[in-house]
C-alpha positions in Angstrom: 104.0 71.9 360.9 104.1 74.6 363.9 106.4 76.6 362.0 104.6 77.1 359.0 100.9 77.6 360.7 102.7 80.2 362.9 103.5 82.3 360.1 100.7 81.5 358.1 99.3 83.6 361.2 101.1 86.1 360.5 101.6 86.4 356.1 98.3 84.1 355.5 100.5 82.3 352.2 98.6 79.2 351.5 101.3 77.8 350.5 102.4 77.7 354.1 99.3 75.6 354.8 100.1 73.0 352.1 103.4 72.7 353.4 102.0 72.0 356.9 99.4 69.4 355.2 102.1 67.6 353.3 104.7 67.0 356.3 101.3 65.9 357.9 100.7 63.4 355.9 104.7 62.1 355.2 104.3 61.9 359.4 100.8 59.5 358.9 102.8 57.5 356.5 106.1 56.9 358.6 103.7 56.0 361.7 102.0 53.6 359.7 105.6 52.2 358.5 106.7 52.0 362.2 103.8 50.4 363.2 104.1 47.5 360.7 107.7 47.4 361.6 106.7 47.4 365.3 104.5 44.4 364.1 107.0 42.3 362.4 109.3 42.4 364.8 107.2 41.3 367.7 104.7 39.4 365.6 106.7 35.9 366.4 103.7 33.7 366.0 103.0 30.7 364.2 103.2 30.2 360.9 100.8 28.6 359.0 99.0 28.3 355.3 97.9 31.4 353.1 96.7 31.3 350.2 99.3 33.3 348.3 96.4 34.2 345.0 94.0 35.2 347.5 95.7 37.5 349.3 97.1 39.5 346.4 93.7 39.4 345.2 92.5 41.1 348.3 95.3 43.3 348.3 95.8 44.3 344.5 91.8 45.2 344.0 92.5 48.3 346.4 94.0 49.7 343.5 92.8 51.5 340.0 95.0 49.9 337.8 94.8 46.8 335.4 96.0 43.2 337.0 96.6 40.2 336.0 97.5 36.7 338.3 97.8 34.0 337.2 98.6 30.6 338.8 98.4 29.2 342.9 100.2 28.2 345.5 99.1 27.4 349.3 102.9 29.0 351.4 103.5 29.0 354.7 103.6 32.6 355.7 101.3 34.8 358.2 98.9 37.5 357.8 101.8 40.1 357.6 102.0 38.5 353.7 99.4 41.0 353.5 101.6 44.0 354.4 104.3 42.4 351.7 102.3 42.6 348.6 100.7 45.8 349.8 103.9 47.4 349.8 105.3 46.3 346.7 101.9 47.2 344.7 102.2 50.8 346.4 105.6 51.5 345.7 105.3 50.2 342.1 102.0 52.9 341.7 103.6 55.6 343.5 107.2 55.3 342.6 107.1 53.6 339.4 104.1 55.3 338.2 102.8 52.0 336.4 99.1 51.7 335.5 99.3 47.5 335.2 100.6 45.1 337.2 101.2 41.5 336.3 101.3 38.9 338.4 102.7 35.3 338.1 102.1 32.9 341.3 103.8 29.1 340.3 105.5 26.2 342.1 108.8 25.6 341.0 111.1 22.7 342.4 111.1 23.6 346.6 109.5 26.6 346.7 106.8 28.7 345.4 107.3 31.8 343.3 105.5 34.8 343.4 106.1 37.7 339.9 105.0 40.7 340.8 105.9 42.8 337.4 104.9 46.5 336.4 105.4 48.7 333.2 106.3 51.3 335.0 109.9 53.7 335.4 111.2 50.9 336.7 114.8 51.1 339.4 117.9 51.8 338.3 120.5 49.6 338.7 123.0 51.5 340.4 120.4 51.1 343.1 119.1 47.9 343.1 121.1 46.5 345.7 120.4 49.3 348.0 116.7 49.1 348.1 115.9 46.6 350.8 118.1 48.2 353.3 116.3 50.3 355.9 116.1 53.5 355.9 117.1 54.1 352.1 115.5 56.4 349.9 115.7 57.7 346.6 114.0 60.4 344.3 111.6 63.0 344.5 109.2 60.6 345.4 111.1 58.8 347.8 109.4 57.6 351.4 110.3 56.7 354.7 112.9 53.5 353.4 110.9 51.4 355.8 108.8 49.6 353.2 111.1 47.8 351.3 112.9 47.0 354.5 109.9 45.3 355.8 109.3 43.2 353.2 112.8 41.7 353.3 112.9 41.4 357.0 109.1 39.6 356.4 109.8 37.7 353.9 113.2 36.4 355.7 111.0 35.4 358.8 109.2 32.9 356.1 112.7 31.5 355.3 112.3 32.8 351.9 113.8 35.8 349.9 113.1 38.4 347.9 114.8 40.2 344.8 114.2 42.4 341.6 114.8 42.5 338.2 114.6 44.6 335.1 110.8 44.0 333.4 111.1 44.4 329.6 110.8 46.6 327.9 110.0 48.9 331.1 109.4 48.3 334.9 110.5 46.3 337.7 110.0 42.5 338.2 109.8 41.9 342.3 110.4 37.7 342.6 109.7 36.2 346.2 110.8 33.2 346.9 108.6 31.2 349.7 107.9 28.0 351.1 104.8 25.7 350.0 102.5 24.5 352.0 102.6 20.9 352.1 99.0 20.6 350.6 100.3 23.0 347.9 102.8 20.6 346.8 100.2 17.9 346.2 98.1 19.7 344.0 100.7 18.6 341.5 102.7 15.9 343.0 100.9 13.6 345.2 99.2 10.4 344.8 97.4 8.8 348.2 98.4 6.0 349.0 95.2 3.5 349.5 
């Protein structure tokens, strides 16, 4: 940034000045990155009950782009859950270049399952199994690797997991695997006992 305002000073090429604007802005984003990292790590507290449709609701309606979610499920989680969907939603708008996201929230067997699918590029799969680990990047469009990294590292605190798949005919499929609230398993199951 100092490099390029100093000799905008001296050869006044505006280009120099977007440069110096850009690497501002990658340096906002990686704060922001080690600052939710910062969080998860020391974060520690208590789980407890979110409400998994809400929060992508609040989350997803940040964004100009068509949605769908269907289904609920109550999982034991934190507000960093927040900072999960968030990410995945951003990277699938500014990597994947989608312009819909589709979301599928059901309780299956143990665990609840969250679909978070977009038409967009999609990830190829030479580097699907790459993408979680921190610090990895890829592309033009590539970021600080930290994103991805926290939502595994997040989503492992929740004793769940996270994976992604192909969408067809285009996009990626994100799948997260997390525990149900115990309320959330007797919106189906349960019967009181009188």
């Amino acid at each position: 940034v100092s490099t390029s305002i100093e000799m905008y000073d001296e050869i006044e090429d505006k280009k120099l000045l977007q440069n110096a604007l850009k690497s501002v802005r990658k340096s906002v984003e990686l704060i922001k990155k080690m600052r939710e990292l910062e969080s998860l790590i020391t974060s520690g507290g208590s789980l407890k009950p979110v409400n998994a449709k809400e929060t992508i609701e609040d989350i997803i309606s940040n964004y100009s782009l068509e949605y769908t979610i269907k289904g609920k499920c109550t999982v034991v989680a934190d507000e960093t859950l927040s900072s999960v969907i968030d990410n995945i939603i951003r990277n699938a708008v500014l990597h994947g270049k989608t312009d819909r996201i589709d979301i599928k929230i059901e309780k299956l067997d143990d665990y609840c399952e969250i679909r978070i699918a977009d038409n967009g590029k999609g990830i190829p799969d030479e580097i699907k199994d790459d993408i979680f680990e921190e610090g990895f990047s890829y592309g033009d469009s590539g970021g600080s690797g930290l994103g991805l990294y926290i939502v595994k590292k997040t989503i492992e605190r929740y004793d769940g997991s996270v994976r992604v798949e192909n969408n067809k005919p285009s996009g990626s499929v994100f799948v997260i695997h997390l525990k149900p609230h115990e309320e959330s398993v007797c919106e189906t199951v349960c019967v009181k006992d009188t």
